[in-house]
N, C-alpha and C positions, 0 to 999 in steps of 0.2 A: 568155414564157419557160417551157420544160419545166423542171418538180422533180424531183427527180433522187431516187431513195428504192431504199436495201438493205431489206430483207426477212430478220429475224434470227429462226427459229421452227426449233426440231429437229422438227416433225409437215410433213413432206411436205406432204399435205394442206391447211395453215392457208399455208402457204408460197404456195401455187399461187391459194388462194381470195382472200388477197391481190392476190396478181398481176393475178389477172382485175379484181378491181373496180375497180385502181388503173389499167393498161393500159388498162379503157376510158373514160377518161378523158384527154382532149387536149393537157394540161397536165403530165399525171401519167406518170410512166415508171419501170419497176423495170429495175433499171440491174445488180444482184444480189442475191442468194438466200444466207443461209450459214446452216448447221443448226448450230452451235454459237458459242458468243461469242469465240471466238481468231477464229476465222473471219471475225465481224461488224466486228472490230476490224480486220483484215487489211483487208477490202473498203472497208473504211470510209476506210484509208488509201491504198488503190490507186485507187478509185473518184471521192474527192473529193463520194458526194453531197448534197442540201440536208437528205435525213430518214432515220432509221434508225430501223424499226418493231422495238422489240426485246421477244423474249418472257421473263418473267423465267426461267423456270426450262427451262435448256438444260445440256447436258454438256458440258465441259472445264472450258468459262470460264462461269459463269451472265452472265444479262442484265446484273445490278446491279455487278459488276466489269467485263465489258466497257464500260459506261457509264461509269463512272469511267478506263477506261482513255484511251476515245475523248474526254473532256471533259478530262483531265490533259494529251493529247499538243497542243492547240489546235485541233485538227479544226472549221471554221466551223461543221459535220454537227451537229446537232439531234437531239438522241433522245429518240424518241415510243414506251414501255414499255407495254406490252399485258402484262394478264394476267387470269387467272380473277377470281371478286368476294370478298370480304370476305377481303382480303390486304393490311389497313394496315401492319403491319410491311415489307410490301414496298414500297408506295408511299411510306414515309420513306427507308427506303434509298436507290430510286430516285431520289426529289428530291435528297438528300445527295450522291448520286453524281454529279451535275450533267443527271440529265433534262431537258428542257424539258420533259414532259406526259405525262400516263397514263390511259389508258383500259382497260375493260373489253372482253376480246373478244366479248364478243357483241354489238359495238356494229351499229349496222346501214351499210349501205354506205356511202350517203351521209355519215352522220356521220364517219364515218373518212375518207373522203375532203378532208371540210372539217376535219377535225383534222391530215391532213399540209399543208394550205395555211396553215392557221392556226399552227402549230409551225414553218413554213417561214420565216415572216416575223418571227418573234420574240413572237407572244402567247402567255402562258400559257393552258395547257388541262391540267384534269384531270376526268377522270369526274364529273357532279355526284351520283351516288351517293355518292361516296367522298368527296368533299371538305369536308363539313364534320368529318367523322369524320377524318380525315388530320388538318385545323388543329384540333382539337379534344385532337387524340391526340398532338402533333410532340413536345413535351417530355418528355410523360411513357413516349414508348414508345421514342425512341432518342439520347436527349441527344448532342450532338455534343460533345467532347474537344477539339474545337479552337476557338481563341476567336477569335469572328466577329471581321470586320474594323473600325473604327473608325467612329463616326458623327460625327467631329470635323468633318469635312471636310462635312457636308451644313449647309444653310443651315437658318433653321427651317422653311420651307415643304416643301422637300423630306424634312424628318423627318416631317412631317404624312403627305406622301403615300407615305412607306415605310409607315407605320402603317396607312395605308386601304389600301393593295395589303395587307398583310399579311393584314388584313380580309377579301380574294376580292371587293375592287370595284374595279369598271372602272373604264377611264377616264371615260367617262359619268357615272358612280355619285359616283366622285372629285368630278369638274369639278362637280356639284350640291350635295355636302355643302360644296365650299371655296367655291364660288360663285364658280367660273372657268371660263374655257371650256376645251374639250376640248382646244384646240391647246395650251394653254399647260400642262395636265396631262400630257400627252405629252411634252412639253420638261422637264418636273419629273422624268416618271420616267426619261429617256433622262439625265439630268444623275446620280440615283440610280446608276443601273448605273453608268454611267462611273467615277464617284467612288468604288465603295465593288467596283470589278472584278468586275460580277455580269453572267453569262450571260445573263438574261433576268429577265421577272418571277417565273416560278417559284423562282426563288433569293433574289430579294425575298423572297418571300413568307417562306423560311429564314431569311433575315439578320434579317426583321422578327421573328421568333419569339426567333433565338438574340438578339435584343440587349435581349430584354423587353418592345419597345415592343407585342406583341398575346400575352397571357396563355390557354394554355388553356383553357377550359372544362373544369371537372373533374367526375369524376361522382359 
């Protein structure tokens, strides 16, 4: 099956170098192109595709409201935020906004390529530059106003494993500390989302922070 992937960058240029490394790729196809985020949002609804490569800082609509726009309207569409490096305030945004993953643009090709297959299919992906500095930073750099959803309804296994996802472990990492296998951690955290109406684990990772159960690090 081809992935179906919009391309949302107001640089002409970043738009095209996209294109090419995705297009050569057998799996992978840019389906459109929109240099602003009314745009990205438009394409995103006409299109139908599996990933939206969004850059944060574009005209009309930036990246981080077009991403809340496209994740409020129920668009199955995945969005994977690109931008320049030491920009945590954006990368909270973006997660808050309902990102699935964020990377850095200077990533190299290959790795972008395995971050729209991996964003494709529902695994969290963020920069590992940025990600401990993000979970480090979520609290204290843009406290959310709205109060997370309830953990009433999670059993106590699965509060365990919101708390390890919250963490930035895998399912491997998980399935080792609980001393279960991998299949059975995967069912824990697909019963999580379900339960607690979260897009992916990158939203865990928010719900784990906003409900306390993983404490910043403070400096």
């Amino acid at each position: 099956m081809t992935l179906r992937v919009v391309v949302a960058d107001d640089q002409t240029l970043v738009r095209t170098g996209f294109r090419m490394i995705i297009d050569a790729r057998d799996d992978l196809e840019v389906v459109g192109e929109a240099s602003d985020g009314r745009e990205a949002v438009r394409l995103t609804r006409q299109l139908n595709p599996d990933v939206v490569l969004m850059d944060v800082r574009m005209p009309v609509v930036d990246g981080i409201e077009a991403t809340r726009q496209i994740a409020d309207s129920g668009s199955p569409a995945r969005v994977l935020v690109l931008t320049t490096w030491d920009v945590d305030a954006h990368v909270v945004a973006a997660l808050r906004a309902g990102a699935s993953g964020f990377l850095l643009k200077d990533i190299r090709p290959g790795e972008l390529v395995d971050a729209i297959r991996l964003t494709a299919r529902g695994d969290a992906l963020l920069a590992p530059t940025v990600l401990s500095r993000v979970l480090d930073q979520f609290l204290r750099t843009t406290p959310d106003p709205a109060p997370p959803p309830s953990l009433q309804s999670l059993s106590g296994r699965e509060r365990e494993v919101l708390t390890l996802i919250g963490q930035a472990l895998s399912n491997a990492e998980i399935a080792q500390r609980l001393r279960l296998s991998e299949a059975t951690v995967k069912n824990h955290v697909t019963g999580v989302l379900r339960k607690l109406g979260l897009r992916d684990r990158v939203q865990a990772v928010v719900a784990a922070y906003d409900h306390g159960l993983v404490q910043p690090r403070r400096p």
